[in-house]
C-alpha positions as semicolon CSV with decimal commas, in nm:
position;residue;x (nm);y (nm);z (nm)
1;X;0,862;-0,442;-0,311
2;X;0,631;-0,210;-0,374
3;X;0,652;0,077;-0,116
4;X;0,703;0,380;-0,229
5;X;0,775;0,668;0,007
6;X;0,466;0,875;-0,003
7;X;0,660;1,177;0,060
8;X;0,757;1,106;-0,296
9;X;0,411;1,181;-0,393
10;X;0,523;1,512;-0,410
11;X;0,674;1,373;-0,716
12;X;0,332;1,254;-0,837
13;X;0,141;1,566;-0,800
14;X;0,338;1,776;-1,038
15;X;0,111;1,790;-1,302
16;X;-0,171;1,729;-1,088
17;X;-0,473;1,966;-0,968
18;X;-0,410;2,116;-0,611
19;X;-0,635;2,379;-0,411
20;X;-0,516;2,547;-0,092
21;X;-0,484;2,307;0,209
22;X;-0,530;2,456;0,557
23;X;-0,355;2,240;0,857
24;X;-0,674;2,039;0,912
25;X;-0,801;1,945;1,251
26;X;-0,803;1,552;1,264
27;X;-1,153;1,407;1,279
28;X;-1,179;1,204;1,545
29;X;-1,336;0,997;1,364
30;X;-1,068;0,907;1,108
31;X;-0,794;0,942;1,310
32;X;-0,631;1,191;1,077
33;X;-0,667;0,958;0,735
34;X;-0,781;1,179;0,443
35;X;-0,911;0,909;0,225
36;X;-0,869;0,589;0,039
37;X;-0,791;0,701;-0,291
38;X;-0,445;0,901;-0,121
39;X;-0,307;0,583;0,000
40;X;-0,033;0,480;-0,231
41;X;0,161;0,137;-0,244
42;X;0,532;0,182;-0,277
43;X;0,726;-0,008;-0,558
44;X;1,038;0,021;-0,588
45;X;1,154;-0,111;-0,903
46;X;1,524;-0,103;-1,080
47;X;1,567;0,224;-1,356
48;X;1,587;-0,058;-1,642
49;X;1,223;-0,203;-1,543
50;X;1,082;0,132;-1,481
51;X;0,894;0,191;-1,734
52;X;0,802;-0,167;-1,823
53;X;0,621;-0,167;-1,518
54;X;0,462;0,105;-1,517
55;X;0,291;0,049;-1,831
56;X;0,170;-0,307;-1,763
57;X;0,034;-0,190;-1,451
58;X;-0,165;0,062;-1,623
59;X;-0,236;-0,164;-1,875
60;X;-0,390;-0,432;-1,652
61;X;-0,561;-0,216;-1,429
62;X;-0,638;0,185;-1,641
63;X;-0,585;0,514;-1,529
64;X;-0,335;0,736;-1,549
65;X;0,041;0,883;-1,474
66;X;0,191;1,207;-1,354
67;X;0,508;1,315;-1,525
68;X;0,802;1,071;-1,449
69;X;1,107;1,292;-1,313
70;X;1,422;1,225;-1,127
71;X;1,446;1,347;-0,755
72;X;1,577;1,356;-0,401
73;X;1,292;1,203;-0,205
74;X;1,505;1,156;0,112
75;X;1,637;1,360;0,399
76;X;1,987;1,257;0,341
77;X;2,196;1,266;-0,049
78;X;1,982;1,030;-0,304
79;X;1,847;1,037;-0,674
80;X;1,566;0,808;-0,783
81;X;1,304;0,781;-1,111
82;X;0,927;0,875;-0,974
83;X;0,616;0,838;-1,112
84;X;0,266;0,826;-0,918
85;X;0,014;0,665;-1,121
86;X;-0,367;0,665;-1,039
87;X;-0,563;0,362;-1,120
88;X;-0,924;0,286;-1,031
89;X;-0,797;0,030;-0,834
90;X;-0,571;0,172;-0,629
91;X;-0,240;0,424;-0,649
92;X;0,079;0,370;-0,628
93;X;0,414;0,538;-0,607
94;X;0,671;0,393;-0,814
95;X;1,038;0,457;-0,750
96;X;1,373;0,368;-0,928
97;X;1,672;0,462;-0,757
98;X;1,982;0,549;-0,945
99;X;2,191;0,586;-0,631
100;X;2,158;0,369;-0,342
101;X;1,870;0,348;-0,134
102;X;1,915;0,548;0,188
103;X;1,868;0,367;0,542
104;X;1,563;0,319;0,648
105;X;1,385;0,382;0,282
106;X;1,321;0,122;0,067
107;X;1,109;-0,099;0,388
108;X;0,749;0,138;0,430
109;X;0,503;-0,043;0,245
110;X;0,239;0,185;0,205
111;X;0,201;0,572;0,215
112;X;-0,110;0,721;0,390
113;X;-0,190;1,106;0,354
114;X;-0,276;1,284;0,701
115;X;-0,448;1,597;0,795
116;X;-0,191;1,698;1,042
117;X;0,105;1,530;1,012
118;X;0,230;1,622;1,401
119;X;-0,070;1,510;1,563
120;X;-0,118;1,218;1,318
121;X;0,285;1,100;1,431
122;X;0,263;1,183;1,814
123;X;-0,093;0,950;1,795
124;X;0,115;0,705;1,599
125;X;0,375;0,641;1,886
126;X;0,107;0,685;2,140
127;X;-0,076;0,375;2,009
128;X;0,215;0,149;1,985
129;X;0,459;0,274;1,646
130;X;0,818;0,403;1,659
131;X;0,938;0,649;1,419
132;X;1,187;0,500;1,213
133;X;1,304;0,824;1,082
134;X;1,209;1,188;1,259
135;X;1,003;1,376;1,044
136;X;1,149;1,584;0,719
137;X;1,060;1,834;0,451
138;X;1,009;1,739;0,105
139;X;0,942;1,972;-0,190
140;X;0,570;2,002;-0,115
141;X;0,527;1,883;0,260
142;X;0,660;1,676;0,492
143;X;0,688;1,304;0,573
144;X;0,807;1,026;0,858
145;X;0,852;0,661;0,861
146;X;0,703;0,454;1,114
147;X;0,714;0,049;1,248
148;X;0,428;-0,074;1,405
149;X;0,448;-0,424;1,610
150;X;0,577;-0,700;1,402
151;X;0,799;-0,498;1,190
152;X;0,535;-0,365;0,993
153;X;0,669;-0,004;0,792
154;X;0,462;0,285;0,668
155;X;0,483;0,624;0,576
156;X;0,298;0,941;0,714
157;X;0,284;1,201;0,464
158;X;0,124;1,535;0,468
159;X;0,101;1,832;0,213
160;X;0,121;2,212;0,204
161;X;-0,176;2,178;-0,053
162;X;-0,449;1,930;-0,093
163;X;-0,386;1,695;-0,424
164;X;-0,765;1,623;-0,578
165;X;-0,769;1,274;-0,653
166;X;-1,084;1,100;-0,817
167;X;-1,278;0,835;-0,597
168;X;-1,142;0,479;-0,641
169;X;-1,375;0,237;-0,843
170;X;-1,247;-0,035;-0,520
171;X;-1,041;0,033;-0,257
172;X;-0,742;-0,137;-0,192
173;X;-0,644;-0,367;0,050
174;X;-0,337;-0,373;0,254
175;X;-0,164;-0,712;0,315
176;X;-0,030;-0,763;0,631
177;X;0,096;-1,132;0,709
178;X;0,239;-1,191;1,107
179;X;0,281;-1,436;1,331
180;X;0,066;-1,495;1,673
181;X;0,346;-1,341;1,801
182;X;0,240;-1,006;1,683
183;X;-0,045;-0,975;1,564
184;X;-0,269;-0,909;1,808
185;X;-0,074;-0,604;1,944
186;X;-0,066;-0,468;1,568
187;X;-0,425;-0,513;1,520
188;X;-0,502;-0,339;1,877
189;X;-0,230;-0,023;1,811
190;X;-0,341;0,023;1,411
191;X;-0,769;-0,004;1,552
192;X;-0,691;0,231;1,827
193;X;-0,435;0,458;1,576
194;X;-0,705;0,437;1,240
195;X;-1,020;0,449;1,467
196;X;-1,078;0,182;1,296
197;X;-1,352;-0,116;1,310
198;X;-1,294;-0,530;1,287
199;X;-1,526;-0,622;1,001
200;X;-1,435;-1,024;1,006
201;X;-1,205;-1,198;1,212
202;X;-1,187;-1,566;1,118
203;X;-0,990;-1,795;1,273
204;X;-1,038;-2,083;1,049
205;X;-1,029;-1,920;0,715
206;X;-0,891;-2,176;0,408
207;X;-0,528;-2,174;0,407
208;X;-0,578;-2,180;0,015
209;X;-0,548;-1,828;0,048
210;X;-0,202;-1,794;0,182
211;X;-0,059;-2,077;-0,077
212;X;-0,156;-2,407;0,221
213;X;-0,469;-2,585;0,053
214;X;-0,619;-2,821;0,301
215;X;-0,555;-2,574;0,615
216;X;-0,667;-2,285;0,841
217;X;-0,523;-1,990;0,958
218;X;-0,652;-1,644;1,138
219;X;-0,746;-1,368;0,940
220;X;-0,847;-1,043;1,037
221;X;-1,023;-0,793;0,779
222;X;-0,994;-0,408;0,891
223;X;-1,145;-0,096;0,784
224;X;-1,105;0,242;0,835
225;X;-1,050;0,602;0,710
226;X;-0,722;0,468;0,568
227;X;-0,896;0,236;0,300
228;X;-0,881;-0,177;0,397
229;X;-0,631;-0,352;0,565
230;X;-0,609;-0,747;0,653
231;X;-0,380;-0,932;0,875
232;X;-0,314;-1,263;0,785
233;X;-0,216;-1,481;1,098
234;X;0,031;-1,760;0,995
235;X;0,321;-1,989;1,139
236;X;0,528;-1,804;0,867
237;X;0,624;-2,078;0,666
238;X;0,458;-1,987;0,369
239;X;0,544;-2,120;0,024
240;X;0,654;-1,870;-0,255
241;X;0,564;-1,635;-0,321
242;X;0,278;-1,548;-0,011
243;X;0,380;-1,288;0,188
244;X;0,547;-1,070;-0,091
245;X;0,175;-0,967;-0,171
246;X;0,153;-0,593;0,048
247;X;-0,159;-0,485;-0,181
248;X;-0,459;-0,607;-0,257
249;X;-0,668;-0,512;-0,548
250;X;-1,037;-0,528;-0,579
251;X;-1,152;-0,566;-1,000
252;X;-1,499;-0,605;-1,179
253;X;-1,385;-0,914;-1,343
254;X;-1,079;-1,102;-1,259
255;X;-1,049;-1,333;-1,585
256;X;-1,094;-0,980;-1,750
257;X;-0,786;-0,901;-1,548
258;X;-0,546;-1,136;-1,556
259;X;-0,580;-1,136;-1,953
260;X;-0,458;-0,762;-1,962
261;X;-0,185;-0,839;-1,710
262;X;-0,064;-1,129;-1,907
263;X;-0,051;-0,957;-2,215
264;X;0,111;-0,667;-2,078
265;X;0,358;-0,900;-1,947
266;X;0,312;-0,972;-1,628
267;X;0,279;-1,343;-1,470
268;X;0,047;-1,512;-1,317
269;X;0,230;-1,679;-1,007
270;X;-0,104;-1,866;-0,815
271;X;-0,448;-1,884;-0,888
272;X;-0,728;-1,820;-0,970
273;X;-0,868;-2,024;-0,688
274;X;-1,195;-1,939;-0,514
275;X;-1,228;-1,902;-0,113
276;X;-1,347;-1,661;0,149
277;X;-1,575;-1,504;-0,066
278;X;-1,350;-1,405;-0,314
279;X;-1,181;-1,520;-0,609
280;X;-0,808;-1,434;-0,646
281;X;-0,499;-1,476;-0,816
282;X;-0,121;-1,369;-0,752
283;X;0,050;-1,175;-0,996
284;X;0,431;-1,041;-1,060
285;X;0,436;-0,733;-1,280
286;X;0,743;-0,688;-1,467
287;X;1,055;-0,559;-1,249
288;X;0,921;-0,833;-0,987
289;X;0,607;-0,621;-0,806
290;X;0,374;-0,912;-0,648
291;X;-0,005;-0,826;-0,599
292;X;-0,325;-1,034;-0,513
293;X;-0,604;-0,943;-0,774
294;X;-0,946;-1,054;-0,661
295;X;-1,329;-1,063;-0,767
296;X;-1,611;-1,074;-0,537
297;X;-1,798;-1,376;-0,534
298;X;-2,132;-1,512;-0,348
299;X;-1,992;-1,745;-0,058
């Protein structure tokens, strides 16, 4: 369950290049996002598997760590492990808690820098979200959890001074899998929220790629100053282990790929099957992380 509170990015940057950060205005035009390569997956992963993971991840995928430490991430008593680790393909923010996990961390999926964090929040619950906790400090900034429709967590964080980040290789995408029930009201709230744009919206793509060969379902590709995002529209009753998958990573060579991640010890769970222009494969990570991995292919 990857989601790591971005706010614990703080964690990450220690180590890490910043330059003076003035309280941006929010571009209208990215509706406060500062870019791609700031967006970090949260994993939470148990002490023990820590490390395991952390490695095999970087293994399979390159780049590098900032200094693991041990810190209170939340507003309320809590100690966890933290590492932020930048890959080409994406960052994420890995956490370990040694105490327990503090109501309502532990659910936000995915971290997402802003340029204004009160403007970014206030636009948040205008177009649709509710704040699942009010916002805090944090060592180097401050941070907020919000639910948009369909039960769909995030974090807003923002810092005192700009972290310097190199340009991902491929952006990431985020997985989002809802029922009709919801989905159209996320996609219309996250659009307006992300100024962002519909790039596909197929409502007969191959249910091969939610784990149902020999169906259809609705999916909706979405991009935006906050990287990629697709909403995958299903009944729900998805076979393991679709719908564990919250990220998305784009690679050069997915046979490449999977080799590293299997000898780094990770597993292979579906896959590799080809569809929707892609070819893809699920993959569990040591300390149970789940992630699509995916090449580009001519349709």
């Amino acid at each position: 369950m990857l989601r790591l509170p971005s706010f614990l990015l703080a964690v990450g940057l220690l180590g890490l290049g910043t330059a003076p950060m003035a309280r941006a205005d929010a571009s209208t035009d990215t509706g406060y996002a500062v870019g791609a390569q700031y967006d970090t997956t949260h994993v939470y992963v148990q002490p023990a598997d820590f490390d395991r993971f952390v490695a095999s991840f970087v293994a399979t995928f390159g780049g590098s760590t900032s200094k693991q430490g041990v810190f209170q991430v939340t507003p309320t008593p809590s100690k966890t492990m933290s590492q932020l680790v930048l890959t080409p393909a994406g960052t994420i923010s890995v956490f370990g808690f040694k105490t327990p996990v503090p109501y309502p961390f532990g659910v936000e999926r995915t971290g997402y820098l802003v340029t204004d964090m009160d403007a970014a929040v206030a636009s948040a619950v205008k177009h649709g979200a509710t704040r699942l906790v009010e916002t805090f400090p944090d060592p180097i900034g401050r941070d907020t959890l919000i639910q948009w429709p369909g039960g769909v967590n995030m974090q807003l964080y923002w810092h005192t001074q700009t972290p310097h980040y190199p340009a991902l290789a491929t952006v990431p995408e985020n997985r989002v899998y809802l029922t009709a029930d919801a989905a159209d009201a996320f996609i219309g709230d996250w659009v307006g929220y992300a100024h962002g744009k519909v790039v596909s919206d197929d409502r007969a793509a191959p249910g091969v790629e939610v784990g149902k060969p020999g169906t259809t379902y609705r999916r909706v590709r979405i991009a935006s100053g906050y990287g990629k995002l697709v909403v995958l529209v299903t009944d729900g009753k998805l076979p393991w282990p679709y719908g564990h998958d919250m990220t998305g990573y784009e690679v050069k060579d997915l046979a490449a790929t999977l080799a590293k991640a299997k000898a780094a010890g990770s597993t292979v769970l579906d896959g590799p099957y080809v569809a929707g222009g892609r070819k893809a494969a699920l993959l569990q990570f040591p300390g149970g992380y789940i992630a699509e991995v995916h090449q580009q292919v001519a349709p």
